[in-house]
VOPAGU-2260 file (C-alpha; in pm, 1 decimal, decimal comma):
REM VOPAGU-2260
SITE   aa  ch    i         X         Y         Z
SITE  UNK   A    0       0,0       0,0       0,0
SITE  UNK   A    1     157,7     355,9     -86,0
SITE  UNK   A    2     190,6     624,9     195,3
SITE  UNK   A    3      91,6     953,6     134,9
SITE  UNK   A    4     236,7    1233,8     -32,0
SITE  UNK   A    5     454,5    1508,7     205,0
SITE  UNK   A    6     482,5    1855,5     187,4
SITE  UNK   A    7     848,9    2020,7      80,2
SITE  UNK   A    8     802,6    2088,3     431,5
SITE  UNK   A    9     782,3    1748,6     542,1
SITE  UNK   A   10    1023,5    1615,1     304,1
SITE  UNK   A   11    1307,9    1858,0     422,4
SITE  UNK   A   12    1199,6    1733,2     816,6
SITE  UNK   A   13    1205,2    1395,4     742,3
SITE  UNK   A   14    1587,8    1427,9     557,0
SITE  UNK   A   15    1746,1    1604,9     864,5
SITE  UNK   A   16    1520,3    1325,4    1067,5
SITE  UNK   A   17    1716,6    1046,9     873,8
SITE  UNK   A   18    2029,3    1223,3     869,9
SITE  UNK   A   19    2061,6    1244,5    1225,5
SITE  UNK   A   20    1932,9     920,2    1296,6
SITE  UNK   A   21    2244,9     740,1    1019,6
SITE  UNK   A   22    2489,6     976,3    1206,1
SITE  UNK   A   23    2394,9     967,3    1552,4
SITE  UNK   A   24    2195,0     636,0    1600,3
SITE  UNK   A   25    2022,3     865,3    1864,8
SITE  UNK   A   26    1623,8     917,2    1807,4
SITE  UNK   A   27    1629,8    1268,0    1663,5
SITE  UNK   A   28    1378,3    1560,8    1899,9
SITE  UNK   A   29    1273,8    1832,9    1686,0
SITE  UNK   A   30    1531,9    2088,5    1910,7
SITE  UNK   A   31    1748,7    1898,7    1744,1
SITE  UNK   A   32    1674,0    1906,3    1418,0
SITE  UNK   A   33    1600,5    2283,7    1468,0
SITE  UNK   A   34    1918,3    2335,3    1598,9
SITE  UNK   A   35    2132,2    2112,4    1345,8
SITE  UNK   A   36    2009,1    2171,5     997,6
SITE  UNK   A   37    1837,5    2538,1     998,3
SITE  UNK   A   38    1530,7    2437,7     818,5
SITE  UNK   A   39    1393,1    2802,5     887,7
SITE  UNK   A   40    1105,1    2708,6    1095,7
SITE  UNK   A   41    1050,9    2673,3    1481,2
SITE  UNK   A   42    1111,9    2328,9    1707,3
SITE  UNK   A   43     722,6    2342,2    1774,5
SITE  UNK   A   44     672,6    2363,1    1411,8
SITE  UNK   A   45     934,5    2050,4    1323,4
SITE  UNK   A   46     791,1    1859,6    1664,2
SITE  UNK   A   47     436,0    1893,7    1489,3
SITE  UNK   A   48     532,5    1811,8    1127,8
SITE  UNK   A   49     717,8    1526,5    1315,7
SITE  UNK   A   50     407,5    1415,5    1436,8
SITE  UNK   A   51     234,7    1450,5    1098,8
SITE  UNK   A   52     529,2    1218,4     978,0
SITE  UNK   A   53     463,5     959,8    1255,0
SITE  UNK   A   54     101,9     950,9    1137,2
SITE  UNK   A   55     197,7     872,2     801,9
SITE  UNK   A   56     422,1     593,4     844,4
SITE  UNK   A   57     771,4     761,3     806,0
SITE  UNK   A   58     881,7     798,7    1157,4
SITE  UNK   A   59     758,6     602,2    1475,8
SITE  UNK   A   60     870,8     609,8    1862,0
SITE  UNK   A   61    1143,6     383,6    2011,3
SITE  UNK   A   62     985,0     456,6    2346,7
SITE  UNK   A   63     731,9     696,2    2491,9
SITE  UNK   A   64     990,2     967,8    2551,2
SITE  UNK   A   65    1191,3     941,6    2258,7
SITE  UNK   A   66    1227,3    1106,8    1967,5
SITE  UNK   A   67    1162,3     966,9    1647,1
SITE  UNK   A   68    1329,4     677,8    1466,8
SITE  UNK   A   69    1322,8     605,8    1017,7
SITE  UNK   A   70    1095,0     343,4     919,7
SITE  UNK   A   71    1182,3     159,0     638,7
SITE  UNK   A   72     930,8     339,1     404,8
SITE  UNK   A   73    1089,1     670,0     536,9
SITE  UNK   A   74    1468,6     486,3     375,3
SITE  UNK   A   75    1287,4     404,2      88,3
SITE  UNK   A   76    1206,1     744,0      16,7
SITE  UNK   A   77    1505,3     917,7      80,5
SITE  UNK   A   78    1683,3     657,0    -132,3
SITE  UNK   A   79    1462,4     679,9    -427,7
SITE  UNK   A   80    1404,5    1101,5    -413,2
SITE  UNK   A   81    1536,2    1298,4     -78,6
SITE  UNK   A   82    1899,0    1200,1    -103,2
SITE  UNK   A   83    2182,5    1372,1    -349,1
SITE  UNK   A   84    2416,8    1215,9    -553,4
SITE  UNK   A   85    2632,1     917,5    -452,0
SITE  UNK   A   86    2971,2    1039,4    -505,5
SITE  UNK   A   87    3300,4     859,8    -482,1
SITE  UNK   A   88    3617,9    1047,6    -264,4
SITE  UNK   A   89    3925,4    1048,8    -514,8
SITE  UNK   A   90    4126,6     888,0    -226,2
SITE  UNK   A   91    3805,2     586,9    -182,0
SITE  UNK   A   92    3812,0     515,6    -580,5
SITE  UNK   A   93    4206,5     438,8    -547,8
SITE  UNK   A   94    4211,8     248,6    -217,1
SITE  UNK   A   95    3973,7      12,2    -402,6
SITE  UNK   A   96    4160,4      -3,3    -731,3
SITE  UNK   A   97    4492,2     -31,2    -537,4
SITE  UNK   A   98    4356,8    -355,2    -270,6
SITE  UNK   A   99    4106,5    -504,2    -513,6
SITE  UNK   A  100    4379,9    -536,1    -798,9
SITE  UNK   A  101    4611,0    -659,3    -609,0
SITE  UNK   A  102    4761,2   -1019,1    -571,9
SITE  UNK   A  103    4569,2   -1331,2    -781,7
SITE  UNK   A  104    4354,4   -1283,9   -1064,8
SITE  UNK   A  105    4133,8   -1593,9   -1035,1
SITE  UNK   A  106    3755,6   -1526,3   -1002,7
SITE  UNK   A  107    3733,6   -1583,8    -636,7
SITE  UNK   A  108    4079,4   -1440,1    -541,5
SITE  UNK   A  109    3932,5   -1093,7    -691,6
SITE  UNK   A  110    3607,0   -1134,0    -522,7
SITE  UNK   A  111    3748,8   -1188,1    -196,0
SITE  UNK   A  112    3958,6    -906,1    -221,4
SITE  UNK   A  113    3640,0    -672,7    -335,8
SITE  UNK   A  114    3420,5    -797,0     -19,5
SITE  UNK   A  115    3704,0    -770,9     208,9
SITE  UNK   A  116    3781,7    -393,5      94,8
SITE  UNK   A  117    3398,4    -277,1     112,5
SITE  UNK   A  118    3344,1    -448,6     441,8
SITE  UNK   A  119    3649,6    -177,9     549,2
SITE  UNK   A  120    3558,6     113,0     368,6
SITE  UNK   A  121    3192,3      80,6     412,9
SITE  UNK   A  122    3203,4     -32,6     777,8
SITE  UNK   A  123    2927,4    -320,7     630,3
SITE  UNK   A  124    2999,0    -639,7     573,8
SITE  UNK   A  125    3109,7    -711,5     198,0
SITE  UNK   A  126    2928,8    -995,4      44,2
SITE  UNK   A  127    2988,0   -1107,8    -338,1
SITE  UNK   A  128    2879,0   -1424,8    -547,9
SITE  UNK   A  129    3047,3   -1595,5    -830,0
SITE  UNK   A  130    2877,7   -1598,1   -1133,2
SITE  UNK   A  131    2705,3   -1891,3   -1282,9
SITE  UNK   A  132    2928,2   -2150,4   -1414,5
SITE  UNK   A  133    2731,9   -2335,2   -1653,6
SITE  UNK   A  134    2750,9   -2043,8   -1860,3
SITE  UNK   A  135    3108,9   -2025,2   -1817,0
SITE  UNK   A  136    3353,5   -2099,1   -2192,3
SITE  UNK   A  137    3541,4   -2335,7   -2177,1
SITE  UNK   A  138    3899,7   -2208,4   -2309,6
SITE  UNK   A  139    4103,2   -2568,7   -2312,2
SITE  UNK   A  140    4115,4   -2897,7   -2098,1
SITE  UNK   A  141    4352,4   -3157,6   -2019,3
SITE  UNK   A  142    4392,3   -3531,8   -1954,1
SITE  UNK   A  143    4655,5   -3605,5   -1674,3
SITE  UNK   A  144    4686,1   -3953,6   -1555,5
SITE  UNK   A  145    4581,4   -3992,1   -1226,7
SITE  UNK   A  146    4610,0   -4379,8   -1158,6
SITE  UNK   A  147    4568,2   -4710,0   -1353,1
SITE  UNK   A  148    4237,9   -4648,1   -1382,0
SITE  UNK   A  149    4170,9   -4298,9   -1281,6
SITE  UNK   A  150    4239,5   -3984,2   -1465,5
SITE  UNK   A  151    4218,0   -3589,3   -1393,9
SITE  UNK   A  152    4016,9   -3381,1   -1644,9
SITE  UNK   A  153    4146,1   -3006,1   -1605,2
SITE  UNK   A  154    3914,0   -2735,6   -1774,1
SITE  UNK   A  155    4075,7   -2400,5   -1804,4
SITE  UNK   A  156    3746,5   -2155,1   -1770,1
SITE  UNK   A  157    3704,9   -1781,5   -1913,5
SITE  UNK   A  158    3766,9   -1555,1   -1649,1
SITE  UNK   A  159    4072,7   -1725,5   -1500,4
SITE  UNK   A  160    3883,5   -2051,3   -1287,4
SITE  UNK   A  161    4030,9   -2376,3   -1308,2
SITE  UNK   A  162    3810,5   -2663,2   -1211,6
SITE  UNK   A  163    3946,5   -3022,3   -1172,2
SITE  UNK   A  164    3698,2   -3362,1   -1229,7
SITE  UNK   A  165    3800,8   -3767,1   -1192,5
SITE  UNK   A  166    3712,3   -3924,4   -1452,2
SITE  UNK   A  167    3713,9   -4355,6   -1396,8
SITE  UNK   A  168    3841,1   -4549,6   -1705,2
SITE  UNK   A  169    3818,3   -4937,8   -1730,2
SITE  UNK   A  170    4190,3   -4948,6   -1713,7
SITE  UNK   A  171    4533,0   -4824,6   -1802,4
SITE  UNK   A  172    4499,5   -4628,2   -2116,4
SITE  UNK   A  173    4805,3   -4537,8   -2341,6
SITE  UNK   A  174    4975,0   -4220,5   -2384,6
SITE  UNK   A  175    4942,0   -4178,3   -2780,9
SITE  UNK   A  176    4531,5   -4214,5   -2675,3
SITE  UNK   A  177    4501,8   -3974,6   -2379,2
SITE  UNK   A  178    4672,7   -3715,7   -2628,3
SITE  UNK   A  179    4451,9   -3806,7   -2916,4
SITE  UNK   A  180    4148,0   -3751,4   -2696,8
SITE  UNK   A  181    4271,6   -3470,9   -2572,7
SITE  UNK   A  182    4290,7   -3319,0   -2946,2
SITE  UNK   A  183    3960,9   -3397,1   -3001,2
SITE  UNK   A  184    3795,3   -3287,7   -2674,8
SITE  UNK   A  185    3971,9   -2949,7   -2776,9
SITE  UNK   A  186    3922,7   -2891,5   -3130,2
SITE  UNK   A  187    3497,8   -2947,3   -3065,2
SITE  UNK   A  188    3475,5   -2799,6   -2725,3
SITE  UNK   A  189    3654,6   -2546,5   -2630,0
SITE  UNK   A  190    3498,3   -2202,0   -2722,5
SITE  UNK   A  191    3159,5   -2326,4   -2577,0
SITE  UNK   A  192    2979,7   -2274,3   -2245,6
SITE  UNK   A  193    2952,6   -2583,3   -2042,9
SITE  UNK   A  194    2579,5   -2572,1   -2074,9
SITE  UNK   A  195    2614,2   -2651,7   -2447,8
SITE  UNK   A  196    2889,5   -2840,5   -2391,9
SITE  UNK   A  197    2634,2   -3045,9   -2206,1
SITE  UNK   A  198    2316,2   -3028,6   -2448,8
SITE  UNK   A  199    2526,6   -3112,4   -2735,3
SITE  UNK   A  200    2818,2   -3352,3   -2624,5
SITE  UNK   A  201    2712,3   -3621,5   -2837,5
SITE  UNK   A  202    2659,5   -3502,5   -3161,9
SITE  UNK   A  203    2984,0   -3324,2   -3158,9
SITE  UNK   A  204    3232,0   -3620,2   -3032,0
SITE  UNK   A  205    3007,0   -3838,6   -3314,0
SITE  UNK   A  206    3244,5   -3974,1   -3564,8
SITE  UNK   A  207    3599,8   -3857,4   -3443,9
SITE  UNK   A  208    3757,0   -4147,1   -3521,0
SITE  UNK   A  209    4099,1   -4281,9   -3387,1
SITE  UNK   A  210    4209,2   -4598,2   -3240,7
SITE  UNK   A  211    4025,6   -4843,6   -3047,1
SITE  UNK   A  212    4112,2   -4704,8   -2711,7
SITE  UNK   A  213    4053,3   -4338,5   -2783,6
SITE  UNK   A  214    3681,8   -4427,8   -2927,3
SITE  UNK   A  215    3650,4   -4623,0   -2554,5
SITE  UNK   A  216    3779,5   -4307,4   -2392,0
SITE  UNK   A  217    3568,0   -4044,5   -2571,8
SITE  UNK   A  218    3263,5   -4287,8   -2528,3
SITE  UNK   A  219    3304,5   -4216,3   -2171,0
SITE  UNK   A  220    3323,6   -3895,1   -2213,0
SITE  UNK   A  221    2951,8   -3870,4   -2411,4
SITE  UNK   A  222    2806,5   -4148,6   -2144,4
SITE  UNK   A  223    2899,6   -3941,8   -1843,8
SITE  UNK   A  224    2904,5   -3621,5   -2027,1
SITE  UNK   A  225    2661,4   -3396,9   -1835,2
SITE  UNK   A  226    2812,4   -3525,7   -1473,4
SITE  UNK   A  227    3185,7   -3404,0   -1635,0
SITE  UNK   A  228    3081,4   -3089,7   -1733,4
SITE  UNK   A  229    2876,1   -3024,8   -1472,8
SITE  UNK   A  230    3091,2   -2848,4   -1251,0
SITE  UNK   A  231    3005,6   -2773,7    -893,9
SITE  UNK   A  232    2850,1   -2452,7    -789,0
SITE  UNK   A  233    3086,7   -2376,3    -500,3
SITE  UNK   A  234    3300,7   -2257,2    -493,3
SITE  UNK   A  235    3312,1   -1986,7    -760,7
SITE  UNK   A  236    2912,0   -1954,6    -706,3
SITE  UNK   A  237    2949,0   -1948,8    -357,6
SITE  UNK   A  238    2875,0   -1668,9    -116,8
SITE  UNK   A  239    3191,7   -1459,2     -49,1
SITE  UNK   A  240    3178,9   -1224,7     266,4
SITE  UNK   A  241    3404,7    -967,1     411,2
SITE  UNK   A  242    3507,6    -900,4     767,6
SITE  UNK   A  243    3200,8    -934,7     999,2
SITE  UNK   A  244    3384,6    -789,7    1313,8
SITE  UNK   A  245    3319,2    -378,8    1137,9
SITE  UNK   A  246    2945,1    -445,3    1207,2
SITE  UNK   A  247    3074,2    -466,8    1605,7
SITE  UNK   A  248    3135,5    -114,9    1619,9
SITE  UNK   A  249    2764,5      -8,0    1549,8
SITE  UNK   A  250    2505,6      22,7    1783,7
SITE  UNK   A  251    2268,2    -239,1    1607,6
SITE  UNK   A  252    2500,7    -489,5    1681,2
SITE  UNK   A  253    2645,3    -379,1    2027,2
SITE  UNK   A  254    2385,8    -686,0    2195,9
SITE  UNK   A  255    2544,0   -1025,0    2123,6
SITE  UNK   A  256    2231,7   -1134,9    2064,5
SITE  UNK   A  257    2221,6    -898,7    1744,9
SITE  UNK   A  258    2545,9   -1055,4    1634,3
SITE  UNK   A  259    2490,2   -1378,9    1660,1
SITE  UNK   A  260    2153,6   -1367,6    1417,6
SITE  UNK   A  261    2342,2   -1170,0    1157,2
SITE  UNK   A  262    2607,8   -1496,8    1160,0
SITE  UNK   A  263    2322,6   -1702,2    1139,0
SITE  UNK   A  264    2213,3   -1552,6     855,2
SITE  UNK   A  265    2520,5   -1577,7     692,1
SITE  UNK   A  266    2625,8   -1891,3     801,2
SITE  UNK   A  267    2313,2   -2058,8     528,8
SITE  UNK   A  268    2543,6   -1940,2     221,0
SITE  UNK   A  269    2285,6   -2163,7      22,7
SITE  UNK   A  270    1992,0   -1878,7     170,9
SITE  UNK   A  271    2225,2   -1625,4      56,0
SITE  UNK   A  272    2297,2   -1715,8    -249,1
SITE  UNK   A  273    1938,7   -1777,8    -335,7
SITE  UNK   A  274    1866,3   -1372,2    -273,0
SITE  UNK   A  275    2195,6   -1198,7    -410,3
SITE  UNK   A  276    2152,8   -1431,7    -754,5
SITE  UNK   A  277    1831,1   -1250,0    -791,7
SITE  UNK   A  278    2027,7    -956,6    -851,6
SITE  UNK   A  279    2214,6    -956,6   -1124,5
SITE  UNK   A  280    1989,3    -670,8   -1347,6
SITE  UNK   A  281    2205,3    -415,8   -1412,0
SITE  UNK   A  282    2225,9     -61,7   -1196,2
SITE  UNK   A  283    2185,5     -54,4    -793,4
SITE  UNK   A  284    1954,4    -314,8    -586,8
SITE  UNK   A  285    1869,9    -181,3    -274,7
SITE  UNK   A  286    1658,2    -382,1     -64,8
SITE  UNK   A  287    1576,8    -241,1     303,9
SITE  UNK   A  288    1446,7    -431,1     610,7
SITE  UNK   A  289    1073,5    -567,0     539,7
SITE  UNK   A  290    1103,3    -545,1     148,9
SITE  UNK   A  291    1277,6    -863,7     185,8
SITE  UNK   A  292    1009,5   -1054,2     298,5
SITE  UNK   A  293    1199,6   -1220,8     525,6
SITE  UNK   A  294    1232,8   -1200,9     880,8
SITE  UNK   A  295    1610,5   -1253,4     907,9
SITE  UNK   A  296    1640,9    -937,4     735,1
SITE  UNK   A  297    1476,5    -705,0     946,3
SITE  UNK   A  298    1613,2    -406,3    1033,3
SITE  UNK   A  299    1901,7    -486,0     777,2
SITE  UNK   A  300    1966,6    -333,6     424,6
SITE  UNK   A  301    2120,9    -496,5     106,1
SITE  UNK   A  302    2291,0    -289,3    -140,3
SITE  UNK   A  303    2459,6    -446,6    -397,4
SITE  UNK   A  304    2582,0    -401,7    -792,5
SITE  UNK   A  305    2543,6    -609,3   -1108,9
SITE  UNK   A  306    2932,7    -716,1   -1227,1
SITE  UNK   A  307    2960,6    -874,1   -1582,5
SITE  UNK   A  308    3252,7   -1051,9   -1763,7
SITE  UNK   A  309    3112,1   -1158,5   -2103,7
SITE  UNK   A  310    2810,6   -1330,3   -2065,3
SITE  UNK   A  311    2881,3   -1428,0   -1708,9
SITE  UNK   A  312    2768,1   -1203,5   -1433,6
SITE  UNK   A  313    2728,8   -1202,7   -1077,6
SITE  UNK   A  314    2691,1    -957,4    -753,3
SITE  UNK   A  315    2905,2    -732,6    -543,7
SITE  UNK   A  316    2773,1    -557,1    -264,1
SITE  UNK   A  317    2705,3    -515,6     159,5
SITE  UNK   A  318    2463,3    -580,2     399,1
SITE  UNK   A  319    2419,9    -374,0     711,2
SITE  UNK   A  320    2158,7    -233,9     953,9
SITE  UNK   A  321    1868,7       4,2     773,4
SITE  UNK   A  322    2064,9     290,1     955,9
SITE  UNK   A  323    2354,9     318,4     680,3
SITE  UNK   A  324    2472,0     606,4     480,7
SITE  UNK   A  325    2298,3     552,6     160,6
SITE  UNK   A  326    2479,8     782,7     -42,2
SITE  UNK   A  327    2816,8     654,7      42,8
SITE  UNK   A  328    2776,2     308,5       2,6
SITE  UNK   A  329    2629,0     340,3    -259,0
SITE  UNK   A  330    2892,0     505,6    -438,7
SITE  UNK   A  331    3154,8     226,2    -284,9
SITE  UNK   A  332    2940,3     -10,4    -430,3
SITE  UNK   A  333    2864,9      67,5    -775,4
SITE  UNK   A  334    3253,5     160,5    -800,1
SITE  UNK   A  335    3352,9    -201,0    -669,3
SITE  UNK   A  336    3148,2    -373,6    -934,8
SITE  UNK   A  337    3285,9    -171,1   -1206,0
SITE  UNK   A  338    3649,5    -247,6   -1082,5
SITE  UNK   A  339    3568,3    -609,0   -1059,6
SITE  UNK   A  340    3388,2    -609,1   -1417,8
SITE  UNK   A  341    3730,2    -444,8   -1547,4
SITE  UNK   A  342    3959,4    -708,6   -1337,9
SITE  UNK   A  343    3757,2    -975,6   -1477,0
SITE  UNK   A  344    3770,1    -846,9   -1832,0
């Protein structure tokens, strides 16, 4: 159900209302307000638009002698029209670029790196997930010998992952046919995603020829063709998260009780991963306490940012209490996915 329309008036009360609230944590009084942000107009006259704005839905009571405290439809609105532009500090936009480029450049080496750095910068807690794997090109594979009757299947994946399968044989198979397998596997597979690898496996290893033990190898290969190429979800699609122990510092979390359900929450990854991969449109999701529909995440916001590397794509972003600073993170954010999109590139 929509709330109703405010006043300029009311709209410039409820800003310095939120404002306070992300800065102090304190439930803001309209002296306050009157006092802090000039807004031209008496404290009676805030503490009775303040009121209007309680009536309304945008602001409620803590406690009977409070002052007032953001709902989330009073976030909502400043996120979609009270609050400027999200802006990125010079000095933020190269401590990103300098931590998140450095060391590995595997897929989940750079994510890491990107949750870790906005969980500090951001005083959330970083989150990321791997993108999708069946959609993932294949670049080249190998055939290493593992045992008699056991060998390693190594597929080299866009985007710098490496994934590693056993694949059982019957028995010891010659060199000369491992390498002729390996030829063919290459010449009609690489350059496609896994999913086709998978919907079309046997029509393309159809009539490859070779000797007698490379037609027994490849025949494995189309038998058991969409368990080989169906490479495991973690951990590239896995949940990532940064350092939890920044959340400590604010007041939402000061009970350990507080604490303890937020590592709940992110101790189901599975859970997790379910609601960041429906994220992956482009531009900012922002998603604030009961707009998830879920009771874990009240009185917690997501933000996070679409990355892409070809036709892969997957999610960068924080979670942290409703109380954030919208315009900041928001800038960290959609700078982090952007640096991960070019990393990954």
């Amino acid at each position: 159900m929509s709330l109703p329309a405010l006043s300029e008036r009311e709209r410039r009360v409820l800003e310095a209302v939120i404002q306070s609230y992300v800065e102090t944590a304190e439930p803001a009084g309209s002296r306050t307000i009157s006092r802090r942000f000039g807004l031209g107009v008496s404290p009676a006259t805030i503490r009775n638009t303040m009121s209007d704005l309680e009536e309304k839905g945008y602001l409620f009571h803590p406690h009977t002698s409070a002052g007032r405290v953001p709902t989330d439809s009073a976030y909502r609105l400043y996120v979609d029209s009270l609050m400027g532009p999200a802006t990125l500090l010079p000095q933020q936009a190269e401590r990103l670029a300098e931590e998140i480029a450095g060391g590995g450049s595997a897929i989940e080496a750079i994510l890491r790196r990107a949750a870790q750095s906005l969980s500090v910068v951001t005083q959330e807690l970083g989150v990321a997930l791997g993108p999708r794997l069946d959609r993932t090109v294949l670049q080249r594979l190998e055939l290493v010998r593992a045992s008699a009757e056991r060998l390693l299947l190594v597929l080299t994946l866009s985007g710098g992952a490496v994934r590693t399968i056993f694949v059982e044989v019957a028995g010891q198979i010659a060199e000369s046919a491992l390498a002729e397998v390996s030829l063919v596997l290459n010449e009609r597979l690489a350059g496609l995603t896994l999913r086709d690898i998978r919907a079309s496996l046997g029509p393309r290893l159809r009539d490859s020829g070779g000797g007698p033990e490379a037609r027994e190898l490849l025949n494995v290969f189309v038998q058991e063709g969409d368990v080989l190429f169906d490479v495991p979800v973690a951990p590239t699609e896995d949940v990532v998260l940064g350092q939890a122990s920044v959340l400590a510092e604010q007041p939402e979390f000061a009970s350990g009780e507080s604490m303890r359900r937020l590592l709940a929450l992110t101790d189901t990854r599975d859970q997790l991963a379910e609601v960041l991969r429906r994220r992956t449109e482009p531009g900012i999701s922002i998603t604030i306490g009961a707009e998830h529909g879920d009771p874990r995440f009240d009185n917690l916001t997501v933000v996070t940012a679409a990355y892409r590397t070809g036709a892969l794509s997957g999610v960068i972003g924080v979670i942290g209490p409703t109380r954030m600073p919208y315009e900041k993170v928001i800038a960290l954010v959609r700078h982090t996915s952007l640096l991960v999109s070019d990393l990954l590139d």
